[in-house]
MARBA-3410 file (N, C-alpha, C, O; in Angstrom, 1 decimal):
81
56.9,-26.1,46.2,57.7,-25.3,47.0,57.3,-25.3,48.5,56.1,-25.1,48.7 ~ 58.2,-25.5,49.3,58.0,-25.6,50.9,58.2,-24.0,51.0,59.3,-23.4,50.7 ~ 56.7,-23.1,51.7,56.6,-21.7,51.7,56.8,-21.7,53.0,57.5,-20.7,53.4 ~ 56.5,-22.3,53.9,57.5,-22.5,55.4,58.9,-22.3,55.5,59.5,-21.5,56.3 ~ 59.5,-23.4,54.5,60.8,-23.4,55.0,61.6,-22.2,54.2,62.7,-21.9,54.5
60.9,-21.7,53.2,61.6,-20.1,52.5,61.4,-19.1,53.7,62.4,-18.5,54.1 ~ 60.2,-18.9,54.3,59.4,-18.4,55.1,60.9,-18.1,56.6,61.2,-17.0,57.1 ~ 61.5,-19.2,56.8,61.8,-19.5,58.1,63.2,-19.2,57.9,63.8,-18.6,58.8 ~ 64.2,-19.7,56.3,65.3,-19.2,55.6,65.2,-17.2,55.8,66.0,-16.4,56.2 ~ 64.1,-17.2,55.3,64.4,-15.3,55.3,64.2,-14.7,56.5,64.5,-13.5,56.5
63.9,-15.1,57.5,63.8,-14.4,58.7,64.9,-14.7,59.2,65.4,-13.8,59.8 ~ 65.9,-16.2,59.2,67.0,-16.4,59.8,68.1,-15.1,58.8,68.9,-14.3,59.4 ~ 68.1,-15.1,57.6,68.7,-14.4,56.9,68.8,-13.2,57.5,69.9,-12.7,57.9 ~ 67.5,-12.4,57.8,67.1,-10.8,58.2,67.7,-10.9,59.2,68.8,-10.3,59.2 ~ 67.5,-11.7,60.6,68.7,-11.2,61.5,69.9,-11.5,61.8,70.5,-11.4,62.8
70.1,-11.8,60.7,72.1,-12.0,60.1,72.7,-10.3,60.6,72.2,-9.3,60.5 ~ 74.0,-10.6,61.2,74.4,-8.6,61.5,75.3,-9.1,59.7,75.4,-10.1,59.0 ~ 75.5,-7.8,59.4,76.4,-7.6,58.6,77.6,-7.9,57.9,77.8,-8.0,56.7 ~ 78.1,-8.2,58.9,79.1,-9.1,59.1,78.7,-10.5,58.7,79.4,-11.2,58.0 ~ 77.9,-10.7,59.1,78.0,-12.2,58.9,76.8,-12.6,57.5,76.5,-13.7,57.1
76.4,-11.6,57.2,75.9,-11.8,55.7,76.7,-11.6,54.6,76.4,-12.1,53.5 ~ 77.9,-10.7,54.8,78.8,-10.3,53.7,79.3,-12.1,53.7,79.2,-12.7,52.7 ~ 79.9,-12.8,55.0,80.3,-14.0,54.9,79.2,-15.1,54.0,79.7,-16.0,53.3 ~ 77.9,-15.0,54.3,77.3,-15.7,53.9,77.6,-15.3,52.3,78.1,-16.2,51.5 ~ 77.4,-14.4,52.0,77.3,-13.9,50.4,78.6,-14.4,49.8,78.5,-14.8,48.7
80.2,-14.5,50.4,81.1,-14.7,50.1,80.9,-16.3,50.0,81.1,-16.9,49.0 ~ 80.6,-16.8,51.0,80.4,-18.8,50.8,79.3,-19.0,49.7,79.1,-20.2,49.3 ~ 78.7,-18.3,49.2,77.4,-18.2,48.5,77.8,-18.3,47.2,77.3,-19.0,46.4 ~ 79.1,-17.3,46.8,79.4,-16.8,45.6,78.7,-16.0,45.0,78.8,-16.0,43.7 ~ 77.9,-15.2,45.6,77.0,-14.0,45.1,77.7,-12.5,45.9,76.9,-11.5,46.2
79.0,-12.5,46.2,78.8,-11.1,46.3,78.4,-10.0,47.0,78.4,-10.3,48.2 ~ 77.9,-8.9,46.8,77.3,-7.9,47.6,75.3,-8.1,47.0,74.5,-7.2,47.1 ~ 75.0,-9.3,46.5,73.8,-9.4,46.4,73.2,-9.7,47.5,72.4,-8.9,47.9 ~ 73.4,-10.5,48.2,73.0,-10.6,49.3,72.4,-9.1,50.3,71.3,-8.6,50.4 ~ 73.2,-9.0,50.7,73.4,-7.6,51.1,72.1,-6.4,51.0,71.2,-6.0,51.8
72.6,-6.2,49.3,71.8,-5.1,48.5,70.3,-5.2,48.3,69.4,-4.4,48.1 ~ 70.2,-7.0,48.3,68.7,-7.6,48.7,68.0,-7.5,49.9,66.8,-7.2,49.9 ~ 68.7,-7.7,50.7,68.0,-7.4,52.1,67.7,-5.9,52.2,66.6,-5.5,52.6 ~ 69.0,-4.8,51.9,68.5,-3.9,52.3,67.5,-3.4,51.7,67.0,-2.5,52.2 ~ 66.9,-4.0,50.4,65.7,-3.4,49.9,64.7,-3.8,50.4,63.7,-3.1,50.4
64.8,-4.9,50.8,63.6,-5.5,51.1,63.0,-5.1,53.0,61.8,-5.1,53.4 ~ 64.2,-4.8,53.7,63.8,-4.0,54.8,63.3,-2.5,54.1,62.1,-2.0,54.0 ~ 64.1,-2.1,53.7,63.5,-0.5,53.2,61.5,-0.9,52.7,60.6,-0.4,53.4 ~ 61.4,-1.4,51.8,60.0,-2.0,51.1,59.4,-2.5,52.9,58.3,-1.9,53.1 ~ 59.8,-3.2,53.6,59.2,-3.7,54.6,58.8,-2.3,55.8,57.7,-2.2,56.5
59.9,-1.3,55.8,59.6,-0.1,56.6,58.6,0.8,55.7,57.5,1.1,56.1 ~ 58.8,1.1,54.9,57.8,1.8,53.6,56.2,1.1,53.9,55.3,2.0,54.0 ~ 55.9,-0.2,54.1,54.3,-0.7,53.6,54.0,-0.3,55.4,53.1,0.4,55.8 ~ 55.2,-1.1,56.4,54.5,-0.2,58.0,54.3,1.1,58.2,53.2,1.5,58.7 ~ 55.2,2.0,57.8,54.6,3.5,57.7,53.2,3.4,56.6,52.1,3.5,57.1
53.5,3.2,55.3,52.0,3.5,55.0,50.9,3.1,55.9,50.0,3.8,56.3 ~ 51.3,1.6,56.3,50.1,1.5,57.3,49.4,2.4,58.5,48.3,2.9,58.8 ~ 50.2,2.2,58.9,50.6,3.5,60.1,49.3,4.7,59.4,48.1,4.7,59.3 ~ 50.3,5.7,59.0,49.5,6.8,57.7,47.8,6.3,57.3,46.9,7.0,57.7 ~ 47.5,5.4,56.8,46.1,5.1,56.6,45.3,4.7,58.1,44.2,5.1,58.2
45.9,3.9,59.1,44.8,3.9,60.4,45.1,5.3,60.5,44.1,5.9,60.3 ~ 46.1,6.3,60.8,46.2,7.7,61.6,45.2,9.2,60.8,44.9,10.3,61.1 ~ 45.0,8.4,59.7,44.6,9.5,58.9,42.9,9.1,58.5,42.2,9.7,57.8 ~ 42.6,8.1,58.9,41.2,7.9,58.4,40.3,8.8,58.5,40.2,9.2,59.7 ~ 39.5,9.2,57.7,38.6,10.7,58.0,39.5,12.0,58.2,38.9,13.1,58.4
40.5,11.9,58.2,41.1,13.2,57.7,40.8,13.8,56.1,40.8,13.1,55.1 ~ 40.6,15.0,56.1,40.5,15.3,54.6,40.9,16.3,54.0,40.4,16.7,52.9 ~ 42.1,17.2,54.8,42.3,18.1,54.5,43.9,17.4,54.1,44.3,16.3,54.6 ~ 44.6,18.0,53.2,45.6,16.9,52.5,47.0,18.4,53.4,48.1,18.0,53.2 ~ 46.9,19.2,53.9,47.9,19.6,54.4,48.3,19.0,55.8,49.5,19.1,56.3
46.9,18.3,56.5,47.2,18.1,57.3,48.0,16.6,57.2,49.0,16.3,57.8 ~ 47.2,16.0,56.3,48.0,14.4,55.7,49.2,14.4,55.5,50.0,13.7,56.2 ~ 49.5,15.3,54.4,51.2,15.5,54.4,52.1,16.1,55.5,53.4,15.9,55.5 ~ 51.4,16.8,56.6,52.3,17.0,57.7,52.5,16.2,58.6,52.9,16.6,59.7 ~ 51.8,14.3,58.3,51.8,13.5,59.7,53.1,13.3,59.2,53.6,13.6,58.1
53.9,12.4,60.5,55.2,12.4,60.8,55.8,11.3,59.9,56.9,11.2,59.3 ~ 54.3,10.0,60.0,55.4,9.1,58.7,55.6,10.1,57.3,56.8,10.1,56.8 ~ 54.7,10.8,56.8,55.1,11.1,55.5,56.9,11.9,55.3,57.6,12.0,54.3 ~ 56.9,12.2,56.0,58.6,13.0,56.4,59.2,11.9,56.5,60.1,12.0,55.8 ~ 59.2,10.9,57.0,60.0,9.8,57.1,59.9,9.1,55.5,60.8,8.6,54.9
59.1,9.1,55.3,58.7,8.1,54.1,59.8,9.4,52.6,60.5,9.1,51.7 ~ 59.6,10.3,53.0,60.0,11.4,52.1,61.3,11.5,51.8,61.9,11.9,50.8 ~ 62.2,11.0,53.3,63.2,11.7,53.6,64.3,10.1,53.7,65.5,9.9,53.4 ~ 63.7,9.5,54.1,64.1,7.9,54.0,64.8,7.5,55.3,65.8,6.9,55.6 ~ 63.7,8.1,56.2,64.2,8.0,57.9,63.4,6.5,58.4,62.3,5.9,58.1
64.5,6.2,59.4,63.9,5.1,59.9,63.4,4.9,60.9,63.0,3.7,61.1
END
């Protein structure tokens, strides 16, 4: 498997506007998969940077009220972008 050229396929995919991925999915014959794939996979891709985020900002924190009131966890909670 060429993990480059998958590699270079999904990033050209991700900045497809909307428009022009419903077309790709339509020439594809797959539908709204397309689509419903990417948006998970951004959502999954915003989710693992906020966690990130949350573990450098919180290192040596140890009180867990304070953990849960940093700003990604509200985002992460609430499904803000």
């Amino acid at each position: 498997m060429n993990t480059e050229l998958v590699e270079s396929l999904a990033q050209a995919i991700l900045s497809l506007s909307e428009d022009e991925r419903s077309l790709l999915s339509a020439k594809l014959g797959i539908g709204n998969q397309l689509t419903a794939n990417i948006k998970q996979i951004e959502l999954e891709a915003d989710f693992t940077k906020l966690a990130k985020q949350w573990r450098d900002e919180n290192h040596g924190v140890f009180s867990t009220n304070q953990i849960s009131m940093h700003r990604t966890m509200g985002k992460t909670r609430h499904g803000e972008r």
